[in-house]
N, C-alpha and C positions, 0 to 999 in steps of 0.2 A: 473534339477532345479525344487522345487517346484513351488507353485503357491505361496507363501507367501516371496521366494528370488525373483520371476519374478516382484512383486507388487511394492517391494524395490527400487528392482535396476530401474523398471519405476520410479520411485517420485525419486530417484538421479537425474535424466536424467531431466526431466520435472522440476525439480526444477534450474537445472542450465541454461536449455535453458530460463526462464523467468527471470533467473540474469542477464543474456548475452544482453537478451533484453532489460532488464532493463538500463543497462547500455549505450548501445547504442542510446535508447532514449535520454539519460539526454544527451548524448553528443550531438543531433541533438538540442537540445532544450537551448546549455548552461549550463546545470549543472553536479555537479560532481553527483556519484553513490551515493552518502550518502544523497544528497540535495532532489534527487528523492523520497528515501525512505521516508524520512521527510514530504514528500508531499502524499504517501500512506498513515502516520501515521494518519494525520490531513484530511485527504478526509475517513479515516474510523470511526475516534474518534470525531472531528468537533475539534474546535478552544481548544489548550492545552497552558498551561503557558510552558514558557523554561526548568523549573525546573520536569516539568510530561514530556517533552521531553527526560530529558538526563535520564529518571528513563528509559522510555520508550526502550531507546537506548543502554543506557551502556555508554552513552559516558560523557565526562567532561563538567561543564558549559559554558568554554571557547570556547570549540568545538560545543557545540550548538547553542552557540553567532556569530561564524563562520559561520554555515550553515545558520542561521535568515537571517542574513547580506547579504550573498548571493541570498538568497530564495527573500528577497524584492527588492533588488538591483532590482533582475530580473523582478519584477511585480507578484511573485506568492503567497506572502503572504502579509501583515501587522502586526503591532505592536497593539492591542488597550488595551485600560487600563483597568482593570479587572473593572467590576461595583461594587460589591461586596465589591474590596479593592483599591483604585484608584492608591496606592505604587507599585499596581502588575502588570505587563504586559499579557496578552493572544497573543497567535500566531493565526492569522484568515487566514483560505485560501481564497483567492482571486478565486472562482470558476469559474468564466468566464476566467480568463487567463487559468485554468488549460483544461477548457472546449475544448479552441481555440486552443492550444497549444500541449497538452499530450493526449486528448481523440483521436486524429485521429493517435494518433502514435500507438495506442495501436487496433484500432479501426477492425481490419484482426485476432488479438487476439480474439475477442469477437465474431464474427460473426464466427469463425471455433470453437468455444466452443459451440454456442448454436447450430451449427450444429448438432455436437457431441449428442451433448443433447434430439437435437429432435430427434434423431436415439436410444434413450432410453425410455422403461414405465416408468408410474409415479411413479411406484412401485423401478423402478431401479434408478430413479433419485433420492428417497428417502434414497437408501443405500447409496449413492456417496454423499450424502449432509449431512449424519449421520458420515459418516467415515470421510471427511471434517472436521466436526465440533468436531468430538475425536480430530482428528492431531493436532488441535486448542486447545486442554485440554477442550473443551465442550464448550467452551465461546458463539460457534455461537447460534445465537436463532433456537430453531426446532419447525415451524411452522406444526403442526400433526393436 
C-alpha cells in the first residue's frame, strides 16, 4: 500500500470515528445526529436564517423548522428577528448552554489532538493545517 491509500483509508477511519462520536454526544445531550450538526454549523458560521441552513445542509425547510424546534425546545439556540429585515428570522446559538453542555463531551477530543500537536514542528503543523484547509476546498483562513 502506498503512502497516498494509507492517508485515505486513515481520514475513512478518523472520519467515522468523529461521526460515531458525534452521535453519541447528541444522544447524551438529547439530541438527534442532525440537531448536533446544526449546532457545529452555527458554532462555525455564528447566527444563520433557516433558509442559509437548509442551503447549508441539503435539507428541506420543513426539516429545518424540525431541527429549530428541537434545538430551542432544548435551550441551544433562539429565534431572533433579523435587524436588517424584521419579516426574517436568524438562528442564534445559545453559547453558554453549548459551553455547559457539549464542550465537556467533546473536551478528551481536544486535549489528545493538541497533544498530537505539540509532538509536531511548526513547520509540520503547517502542512496538516494546509492540507486541512485543501480537504475544506481552501475555505480555511491560512495564517503565514
Amino acid at each position: 500500500m502506498d503512502v497516498q491509500d494509507e492517508i485515505m483509508g486513515l481520514l475513512v477511519r478518523f472520519i467515522a470515528s468523529v461521526v460515531l462520536h458525534n452521535h453519541a454526544v447528541s444522544q447524551q445531550v438529547g439530541l438527534g445526529p442532525t440537531d448536533s450538526q446544526f449546532m457545529t454549523l452555527l458554532d462555525v458560521h455564528g447566527p444563520l436564517s433557516p433558509g442559509r441552513l437548509a442551503e447549508l445542509t441539503g435539507l428541506t425547510s420543513g426539516t429545518v423548522t424540525g431541527v429549530v424546534d428541537r434545538l430551542e425546545k432544548a435551550g441551544f439556540v433562539r429565534r431572533d428577528r433579523d435587524p436588517g429585515d424584521r419579516r426574517k428570522v436568524i438562528v442564534t446559538p445559545d453559547r453558554r448552554a453549548a459551553e455547559q453542555r457539549l464542550s465537556p463531551q467533546y473536551a478528551a477530543y481536544d486535549r489528545a489532538t493538541r497533544d498530537l500537536l505539540d509532538r509536531r514542528s511548526p513547520q509540520e503543523q503547517r502542512v496538516i493545517a494546509d492540507f486541512l484547509a485543501d480537504l475544506l476546498g481552501g475555505s480555511a483562513t491560512r495564517a503565514r
